[in-house]
DRENROMI-639459 format. One record per residue: x, y, z of N, C-alpha, C, O, CB in turn. Coordinates in steps of 0.05 Angstrom, whole numbers, plus 5000, padded with zeros to 4 digits. Glycine has a CB too. Layout:
// residues N
XYZXYZXYZXYZXYZ;...
END
This chain:
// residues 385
501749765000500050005000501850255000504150265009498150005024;500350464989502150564988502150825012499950895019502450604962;504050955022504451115039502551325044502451385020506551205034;500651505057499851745057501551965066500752195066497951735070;504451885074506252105082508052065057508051865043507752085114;510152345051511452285043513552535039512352755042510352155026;516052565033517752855036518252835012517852625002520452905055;519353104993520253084972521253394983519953544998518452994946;523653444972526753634971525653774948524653644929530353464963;525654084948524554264932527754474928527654664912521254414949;529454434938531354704941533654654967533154644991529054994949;536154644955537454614988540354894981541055004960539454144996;540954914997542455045010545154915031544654885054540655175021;547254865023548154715042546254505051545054365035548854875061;546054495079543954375098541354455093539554305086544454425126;540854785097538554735091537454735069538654775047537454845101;534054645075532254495056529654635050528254685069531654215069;529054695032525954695022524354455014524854294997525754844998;522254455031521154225020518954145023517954335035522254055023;516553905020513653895021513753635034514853435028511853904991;511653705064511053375075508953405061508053615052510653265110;507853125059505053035051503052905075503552665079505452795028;500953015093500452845107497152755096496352835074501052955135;495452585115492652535095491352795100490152895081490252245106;491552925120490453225123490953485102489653685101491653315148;493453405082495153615073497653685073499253605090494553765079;498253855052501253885059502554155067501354375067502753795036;504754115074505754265100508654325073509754145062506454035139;509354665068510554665061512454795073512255025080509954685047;515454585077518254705099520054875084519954885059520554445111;521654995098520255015132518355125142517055305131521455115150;517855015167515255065172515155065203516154885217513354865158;513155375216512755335250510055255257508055385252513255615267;510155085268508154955283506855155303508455265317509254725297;504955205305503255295332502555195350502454955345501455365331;502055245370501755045395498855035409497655195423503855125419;498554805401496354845415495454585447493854405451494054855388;496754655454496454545485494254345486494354105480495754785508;492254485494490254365498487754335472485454385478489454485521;488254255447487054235431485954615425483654655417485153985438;487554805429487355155430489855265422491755195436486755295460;490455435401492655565412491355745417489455835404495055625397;492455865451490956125462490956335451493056445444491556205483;488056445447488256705445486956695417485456875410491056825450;487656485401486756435364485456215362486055995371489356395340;483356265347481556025332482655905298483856055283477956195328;482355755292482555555272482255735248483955715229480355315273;480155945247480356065226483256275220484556325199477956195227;483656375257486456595253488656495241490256615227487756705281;488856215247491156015243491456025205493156065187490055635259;487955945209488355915168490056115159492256085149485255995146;488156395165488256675156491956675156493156605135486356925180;492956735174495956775170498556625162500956665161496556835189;496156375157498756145136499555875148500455685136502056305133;499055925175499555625197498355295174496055205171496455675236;500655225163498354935159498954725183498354515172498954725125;499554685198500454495216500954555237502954695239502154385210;499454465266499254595300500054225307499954015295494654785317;501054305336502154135365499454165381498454365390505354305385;498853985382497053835410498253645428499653465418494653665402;497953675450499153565475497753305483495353285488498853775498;499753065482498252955498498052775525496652575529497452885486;499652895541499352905571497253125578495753075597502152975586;497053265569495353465580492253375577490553365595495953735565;491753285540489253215537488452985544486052945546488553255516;490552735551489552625570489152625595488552415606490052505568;489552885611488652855645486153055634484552995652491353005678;484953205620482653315611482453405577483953535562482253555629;480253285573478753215581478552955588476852845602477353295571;481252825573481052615579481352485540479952565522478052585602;483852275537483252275504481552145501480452215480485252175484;479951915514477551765508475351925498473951865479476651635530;475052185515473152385503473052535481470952615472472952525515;475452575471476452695443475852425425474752455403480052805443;476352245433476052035407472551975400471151895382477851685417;472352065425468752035427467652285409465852235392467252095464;468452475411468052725395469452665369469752875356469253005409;470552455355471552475328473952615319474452745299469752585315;476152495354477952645345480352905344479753025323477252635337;481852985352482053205351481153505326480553735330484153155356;481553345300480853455279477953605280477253825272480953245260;476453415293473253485283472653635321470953805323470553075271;474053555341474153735364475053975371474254105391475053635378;477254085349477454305359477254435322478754625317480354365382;476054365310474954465281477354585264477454795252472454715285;479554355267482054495256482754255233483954055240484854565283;482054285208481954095195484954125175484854005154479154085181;486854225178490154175168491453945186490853895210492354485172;493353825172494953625192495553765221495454005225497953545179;496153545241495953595274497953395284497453165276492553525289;499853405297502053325313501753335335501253555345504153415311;501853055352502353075380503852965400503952725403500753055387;505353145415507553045432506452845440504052825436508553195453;507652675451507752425479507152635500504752675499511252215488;508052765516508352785535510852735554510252715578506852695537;512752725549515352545550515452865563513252875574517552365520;516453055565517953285562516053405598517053465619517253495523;513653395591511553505615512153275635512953335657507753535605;511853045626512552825650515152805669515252715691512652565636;517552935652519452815668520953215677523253265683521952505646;518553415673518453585677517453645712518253835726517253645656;515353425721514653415749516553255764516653015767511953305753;518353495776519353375785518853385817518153595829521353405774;519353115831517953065859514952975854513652945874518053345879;513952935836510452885823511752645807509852535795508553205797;514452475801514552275787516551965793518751955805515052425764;515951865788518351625783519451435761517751345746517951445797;521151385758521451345728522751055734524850995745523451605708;521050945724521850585717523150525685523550685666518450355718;523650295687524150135654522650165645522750275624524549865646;519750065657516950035649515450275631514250255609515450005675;516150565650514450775652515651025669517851065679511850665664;513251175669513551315688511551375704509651465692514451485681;511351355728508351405737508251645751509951625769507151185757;507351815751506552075765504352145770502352045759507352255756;504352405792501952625805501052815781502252945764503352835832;498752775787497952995767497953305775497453375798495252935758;498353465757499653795772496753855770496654085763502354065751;494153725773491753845765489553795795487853955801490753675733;490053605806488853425826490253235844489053155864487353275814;493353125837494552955853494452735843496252585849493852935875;492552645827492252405819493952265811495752395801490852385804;494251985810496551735800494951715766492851695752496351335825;498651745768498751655733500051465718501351345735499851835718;500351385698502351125686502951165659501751045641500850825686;504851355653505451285621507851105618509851085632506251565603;506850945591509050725589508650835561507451035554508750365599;510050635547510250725517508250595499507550705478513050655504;506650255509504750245504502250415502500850445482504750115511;501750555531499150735537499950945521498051015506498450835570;501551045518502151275505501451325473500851515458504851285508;501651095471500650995428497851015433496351165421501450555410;497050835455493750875442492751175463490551285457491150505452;493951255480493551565476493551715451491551845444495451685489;495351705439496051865408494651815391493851975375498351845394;494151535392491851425381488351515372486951565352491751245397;488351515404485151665411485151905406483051995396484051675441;487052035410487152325400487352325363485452445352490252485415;488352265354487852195323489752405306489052435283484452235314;491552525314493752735297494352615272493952375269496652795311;495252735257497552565231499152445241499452195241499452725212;501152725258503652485269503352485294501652635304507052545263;505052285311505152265339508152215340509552105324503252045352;508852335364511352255370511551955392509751855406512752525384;514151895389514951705411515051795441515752025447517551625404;514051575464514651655492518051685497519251475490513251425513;518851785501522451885502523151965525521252105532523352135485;524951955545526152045572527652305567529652345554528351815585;526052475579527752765571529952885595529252895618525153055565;532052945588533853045614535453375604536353455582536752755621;535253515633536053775626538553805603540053625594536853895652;538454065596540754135569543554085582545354045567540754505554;544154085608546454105616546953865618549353825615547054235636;545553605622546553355645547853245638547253105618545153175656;551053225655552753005649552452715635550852535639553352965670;554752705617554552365602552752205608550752155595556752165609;553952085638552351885645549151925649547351765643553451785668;549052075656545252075664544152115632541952035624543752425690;546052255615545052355586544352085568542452055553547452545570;546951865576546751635558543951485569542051415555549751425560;544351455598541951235604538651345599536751185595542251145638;538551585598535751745578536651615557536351375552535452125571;537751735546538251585516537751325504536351255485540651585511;539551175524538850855520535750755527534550555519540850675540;535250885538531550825549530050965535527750895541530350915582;529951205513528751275501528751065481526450975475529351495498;531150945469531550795444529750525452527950455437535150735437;530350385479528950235486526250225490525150005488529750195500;524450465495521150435492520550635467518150665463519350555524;521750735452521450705415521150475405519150435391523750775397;523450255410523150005402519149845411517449745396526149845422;519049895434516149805451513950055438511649965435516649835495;514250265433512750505415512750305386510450265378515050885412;514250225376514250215340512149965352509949985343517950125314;512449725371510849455371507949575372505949515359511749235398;508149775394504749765391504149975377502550075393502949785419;504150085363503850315344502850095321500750125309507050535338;504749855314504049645295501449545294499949525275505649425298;500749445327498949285329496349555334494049485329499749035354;496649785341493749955342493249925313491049905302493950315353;495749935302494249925261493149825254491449865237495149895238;494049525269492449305252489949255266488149155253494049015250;489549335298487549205317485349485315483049445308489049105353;486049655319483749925308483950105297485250305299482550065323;482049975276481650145244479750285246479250405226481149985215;478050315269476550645271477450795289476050905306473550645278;480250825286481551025304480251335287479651305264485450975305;480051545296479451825284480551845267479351915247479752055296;485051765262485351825242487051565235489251535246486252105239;486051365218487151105220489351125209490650915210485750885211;490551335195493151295177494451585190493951825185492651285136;496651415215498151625222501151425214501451205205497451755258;503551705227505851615225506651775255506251995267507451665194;508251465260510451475296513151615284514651485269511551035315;513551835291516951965294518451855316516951835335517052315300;520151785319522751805332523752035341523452215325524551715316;524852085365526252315387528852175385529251945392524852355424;531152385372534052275383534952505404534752745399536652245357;535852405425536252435447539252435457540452295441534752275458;541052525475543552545484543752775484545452855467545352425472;542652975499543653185513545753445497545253565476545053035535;547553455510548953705484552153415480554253495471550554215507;551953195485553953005479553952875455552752655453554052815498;555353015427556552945408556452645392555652585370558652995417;557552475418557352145412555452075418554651875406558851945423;553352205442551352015445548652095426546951925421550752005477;548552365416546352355386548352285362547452355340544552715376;550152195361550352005339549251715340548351565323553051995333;549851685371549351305371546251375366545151255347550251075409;544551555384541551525383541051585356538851515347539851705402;542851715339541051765312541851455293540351385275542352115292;544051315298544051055292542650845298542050675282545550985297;541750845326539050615332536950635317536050455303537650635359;536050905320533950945304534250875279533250655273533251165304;535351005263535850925239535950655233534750565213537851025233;537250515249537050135239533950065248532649905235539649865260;533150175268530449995277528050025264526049885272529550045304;527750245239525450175218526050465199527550635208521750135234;524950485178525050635160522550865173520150785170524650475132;522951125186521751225191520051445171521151465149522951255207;518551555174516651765165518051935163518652005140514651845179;519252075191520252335197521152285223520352095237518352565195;523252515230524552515250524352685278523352895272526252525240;524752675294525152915326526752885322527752705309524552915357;528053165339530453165352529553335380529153575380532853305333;529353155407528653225437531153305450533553255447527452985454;530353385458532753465487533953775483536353775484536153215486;532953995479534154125461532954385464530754435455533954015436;534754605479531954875487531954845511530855015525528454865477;533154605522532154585557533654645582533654555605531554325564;535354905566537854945597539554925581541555015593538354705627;540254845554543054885552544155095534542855145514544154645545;545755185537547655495511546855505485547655315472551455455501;545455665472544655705445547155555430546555345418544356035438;550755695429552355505419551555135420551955005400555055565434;550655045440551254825447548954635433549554405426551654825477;546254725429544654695417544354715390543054545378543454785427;545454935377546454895348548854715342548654585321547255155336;551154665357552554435354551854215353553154045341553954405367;549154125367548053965363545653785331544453595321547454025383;546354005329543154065305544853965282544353825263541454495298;547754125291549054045265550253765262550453665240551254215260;551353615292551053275294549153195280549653105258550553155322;546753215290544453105278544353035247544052835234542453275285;544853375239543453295208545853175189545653165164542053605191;548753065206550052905196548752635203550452455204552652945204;547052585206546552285212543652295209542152135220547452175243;543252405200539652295188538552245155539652375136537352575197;537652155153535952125129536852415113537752585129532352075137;536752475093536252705076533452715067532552925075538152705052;531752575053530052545042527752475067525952325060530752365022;527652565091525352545102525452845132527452935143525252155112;523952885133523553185153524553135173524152905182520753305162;526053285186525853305218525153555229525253765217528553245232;524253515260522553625268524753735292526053565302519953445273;525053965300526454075325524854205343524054435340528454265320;524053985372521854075383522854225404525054205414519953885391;520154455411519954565430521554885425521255065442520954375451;523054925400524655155393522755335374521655285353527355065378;523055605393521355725372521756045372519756175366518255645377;524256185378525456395382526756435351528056275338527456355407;525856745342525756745320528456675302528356615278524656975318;530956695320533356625313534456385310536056255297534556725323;532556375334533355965329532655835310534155665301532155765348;528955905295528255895284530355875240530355705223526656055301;531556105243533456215227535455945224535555755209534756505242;537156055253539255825256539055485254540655295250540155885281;536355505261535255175257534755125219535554915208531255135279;534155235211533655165186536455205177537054995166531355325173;538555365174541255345164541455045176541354905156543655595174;541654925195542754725197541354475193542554265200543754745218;538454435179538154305163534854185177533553985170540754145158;534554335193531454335212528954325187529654445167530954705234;527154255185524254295171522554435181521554625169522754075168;521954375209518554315222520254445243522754445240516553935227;519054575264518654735291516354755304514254745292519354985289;516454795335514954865342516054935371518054855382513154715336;513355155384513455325412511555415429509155425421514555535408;511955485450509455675456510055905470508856035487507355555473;512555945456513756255468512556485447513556705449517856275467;510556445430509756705411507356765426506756995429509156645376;505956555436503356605451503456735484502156915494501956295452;505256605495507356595518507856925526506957075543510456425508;509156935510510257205507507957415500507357585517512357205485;507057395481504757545475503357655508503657885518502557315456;501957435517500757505540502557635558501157705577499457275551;504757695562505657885578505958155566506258355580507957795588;505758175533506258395524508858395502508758545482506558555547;511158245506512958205487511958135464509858025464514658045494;513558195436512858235420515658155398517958215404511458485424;515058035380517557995356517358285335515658435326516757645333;520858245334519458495307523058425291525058315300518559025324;522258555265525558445248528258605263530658585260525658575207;526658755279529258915294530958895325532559025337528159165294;528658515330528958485352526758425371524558505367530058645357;527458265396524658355413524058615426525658795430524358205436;521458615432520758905451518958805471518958555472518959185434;517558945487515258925504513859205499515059415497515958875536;510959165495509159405488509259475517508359705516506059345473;509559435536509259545564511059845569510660015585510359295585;513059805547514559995556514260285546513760355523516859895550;514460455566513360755565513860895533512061035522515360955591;516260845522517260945500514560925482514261105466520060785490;512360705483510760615459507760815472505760795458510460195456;507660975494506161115501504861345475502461415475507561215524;505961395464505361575432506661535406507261695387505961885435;506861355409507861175382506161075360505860825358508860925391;504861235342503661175321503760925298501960875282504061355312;506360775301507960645289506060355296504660355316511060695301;506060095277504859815281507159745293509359855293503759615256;506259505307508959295318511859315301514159375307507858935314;510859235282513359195258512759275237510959135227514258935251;513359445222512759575201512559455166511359515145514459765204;514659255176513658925152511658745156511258575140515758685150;509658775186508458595182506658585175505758805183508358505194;504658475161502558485152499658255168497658155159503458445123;501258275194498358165212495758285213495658495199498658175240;493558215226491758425234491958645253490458835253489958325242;494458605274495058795295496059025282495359265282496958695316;498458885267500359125256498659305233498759555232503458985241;497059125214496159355196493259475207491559595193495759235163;492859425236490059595241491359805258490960045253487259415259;493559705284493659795306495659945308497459885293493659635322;495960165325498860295326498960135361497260025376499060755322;502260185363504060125383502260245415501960145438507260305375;501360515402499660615430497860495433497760385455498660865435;496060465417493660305425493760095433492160025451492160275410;496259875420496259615443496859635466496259475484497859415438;498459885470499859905499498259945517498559855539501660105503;496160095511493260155531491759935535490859855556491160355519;491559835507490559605522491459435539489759315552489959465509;494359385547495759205561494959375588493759295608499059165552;496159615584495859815619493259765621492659705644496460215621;491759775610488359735624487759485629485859445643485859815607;488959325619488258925615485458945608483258945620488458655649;486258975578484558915563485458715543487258705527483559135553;482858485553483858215534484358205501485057995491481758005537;483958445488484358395465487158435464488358345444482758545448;488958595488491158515475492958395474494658405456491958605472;493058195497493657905489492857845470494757775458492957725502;490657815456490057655425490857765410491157625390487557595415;491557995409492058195381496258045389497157885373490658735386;497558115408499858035409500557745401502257665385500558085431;498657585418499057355411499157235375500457055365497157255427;497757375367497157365333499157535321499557465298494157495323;500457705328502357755317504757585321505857535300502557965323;505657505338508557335346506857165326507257205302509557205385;505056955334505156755325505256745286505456545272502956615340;505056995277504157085250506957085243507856975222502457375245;508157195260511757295249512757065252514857055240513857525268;511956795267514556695266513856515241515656395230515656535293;510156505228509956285208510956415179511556295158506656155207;510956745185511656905163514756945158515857055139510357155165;515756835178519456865177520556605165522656565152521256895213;518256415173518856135155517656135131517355915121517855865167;517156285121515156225089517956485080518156525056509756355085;519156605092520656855079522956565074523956535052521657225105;523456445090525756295093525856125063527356175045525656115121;523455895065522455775043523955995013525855954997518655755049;521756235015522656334984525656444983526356574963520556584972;527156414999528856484995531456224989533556274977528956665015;530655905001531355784987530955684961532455574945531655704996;527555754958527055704933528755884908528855814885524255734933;530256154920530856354906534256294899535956344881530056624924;534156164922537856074911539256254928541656284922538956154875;537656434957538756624962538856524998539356655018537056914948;538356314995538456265030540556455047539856605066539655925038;542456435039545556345062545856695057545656815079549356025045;546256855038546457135047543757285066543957465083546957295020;540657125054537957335072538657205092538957385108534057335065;539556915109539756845134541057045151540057175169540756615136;544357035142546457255149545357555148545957725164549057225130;543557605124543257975135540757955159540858095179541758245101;539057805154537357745179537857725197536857885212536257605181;539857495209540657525228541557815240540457965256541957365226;544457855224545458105235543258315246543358425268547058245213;541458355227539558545230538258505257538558675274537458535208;536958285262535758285288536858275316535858275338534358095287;539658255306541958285339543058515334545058545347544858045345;542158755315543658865316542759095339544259285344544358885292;540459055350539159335366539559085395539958845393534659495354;539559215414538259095444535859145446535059365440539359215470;534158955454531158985463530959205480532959275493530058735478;529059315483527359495494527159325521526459085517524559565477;527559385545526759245579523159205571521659105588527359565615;
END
């Protein structure tokens, strides 16, 4: 039979890549930022805002949607697709990252991990079996693998034995991922694909060995790369990116989760990244920070008190081409909820519009100088406090 996923290379650059996933939902053209949507929401925007500014492809959680509503209930509703009325392809974490995030709320076996819930106290059990037909019930395109996540800093040893236990319940992820295919065919979305997380911390040898297990233990879809954003040196994290994309597939996507800072963003695709995702555009938003090509800001700050000027004067959101700088700022000093949504829609607009700038610029043959003036450009001011 034949595949419903599939990558095809449109344009490279060195490492980086232009290029088209195929999922049954649609296709996703890289690079590409994911939106986040936590709880089957990205806050603050509905399904239509997402269309409107170019998003084809959002992150749903699923540790979260399984302690509420609960994924049995989503599968009962038809799904995530038909539950939160977002009909483009949908990705969803394991939970791997939030789980081994509670810390004193967990314990971590061979088996699993069982933990407190940060919601009620409640006892929990993810193993890598429950975790498939979690992802399952929820019904995304892709799902990731359950994976052992450890801070950006942590020494060798604790880095390898995550590592080796990630590789080890991938292996127990690919078995039952097999058998949900074959045993339920009215899952919401019966034709998904399981990614792989390579894992090893900011240690050199140990995401080579994890990008080698993987690699022998089945011909994947597409790829993660976990561990990454979590405590350790911007250097140390692009050194890594660049291990990686010596040892992966060429011809199939990878995914760099949890990164979503507009530079990283940049710097991730030079080194050979596809797919992203964050929830620092929404995140941020709600306090008032704001992306712009000249850097970050915060509308909080007094300077934007009579400032006629949009957020960013390239952007072409709804904030920036309705709103001037003062008017969001009032809204923030008064807390008024629109301007969280109006911010939040902007970050999240810039970072899907900095990846579609990225795209035509490898399509243009012009990657590697717009990366370099971009960059420069946006370090070249200090943020605003």
């Amino acid at each position: 039979m034949t595949s419903p996923f599939g990558f095809t290379l449109a344009a490279t650059d060195g490492p980086a890549r232009a290029g088209t996933f195929t999922t049954p939902h649609g296709i996703v053209d890289t690079p590409q930022f994911m939106p986040v949507g936590t709880l089957a929401s990205v806050k603050a925007l509905d399904p239509d805002d997402l269309t409107r500014l170019g998003a084809t492809m959002i992150l749903a959680n699923a540790y979260h949607l399984h302690l509420r509503p609960t994924d049995g209930t989503v599968r009962a509703m038809g799904g995530l697709h038909r539950f939160m009325h977002w009909h483009g392809p949908i990705l969803t974490d394991s939970g791997g990252f939030q789980v081994f995030s509670l810390e004193g709320l967990r314990t971590i076996g061979e088996d699993g991990v069982e933990f407190r819930s940060h919601l009620d106290g409640s006892l929990h059990q993810f193993t890598p079996e429950s975790v498939m037909r979690i992802e399952r019930n929820l019904g995304a395109d892709v799902i990731m693998q359950f994976d052992h996540v450890v801070p950006g800093q942590t020494p060798e040893f604790p880095a390898r034995d995550a590592m080796e236990r990630s590789v080890r319940w991938l292996e127990r992820c690919r078995i039952a991922f097999a058998e949900l295919e074959r045993d339920d065919p009215d899952s919401p979305s019966p034709d998904q694909a399981l990614f792989p997380i390579v894992q090893g911390g900011i240690h050199a040898h140990l995401r080579r060995e994890s990008s080698t297990a993987i690699r022998e233990m089945a011909d994947w879809a597409g790829y993660g790369i976990g561990g990454l954003s979590v405590g350790e040196a911007k250097p140390d994290m692009y050194a890594m990116i660049e291990v990686v994309d010596q040892e992966l597939p060429r011809d199939r996507p990878r995914y760099l989760m949890g990164v979503g800072f507009p530079e990283d963003l940049v710097e991730g695709v030079a080194r050979g990244v596809d797919i992203f995702d964050c929830v620092a555009p929404t995140r941020m938003g709600r306090t008032g920070a704001f992306f712009t090509n000249d850097g970050r800001r915060n509308i909080r700050n007094a300077v934007f008190r009579l400032d006629p000027a949009p957020l960013d004067a390239e952007c072409t959101c709804v904030a920036c081409t309705r709103f001037s700088r003062a008017y969001l700022r009032h809204l923030f000093v008064t807390e008024e909820l629109l301007g969280l949504r109006l911010l939040s829609l902007h970050n999240v607009h810039f970072l899907v519009a900095l990846m579609r700038d990225a795209r035509a610029a490898l399509l243009g043959g012009s990657f590697t100088s717009w990366s370099r003036g971009w960059l420069a450009r946006y370090h070249s001011r200090l943020p605003t406090p």
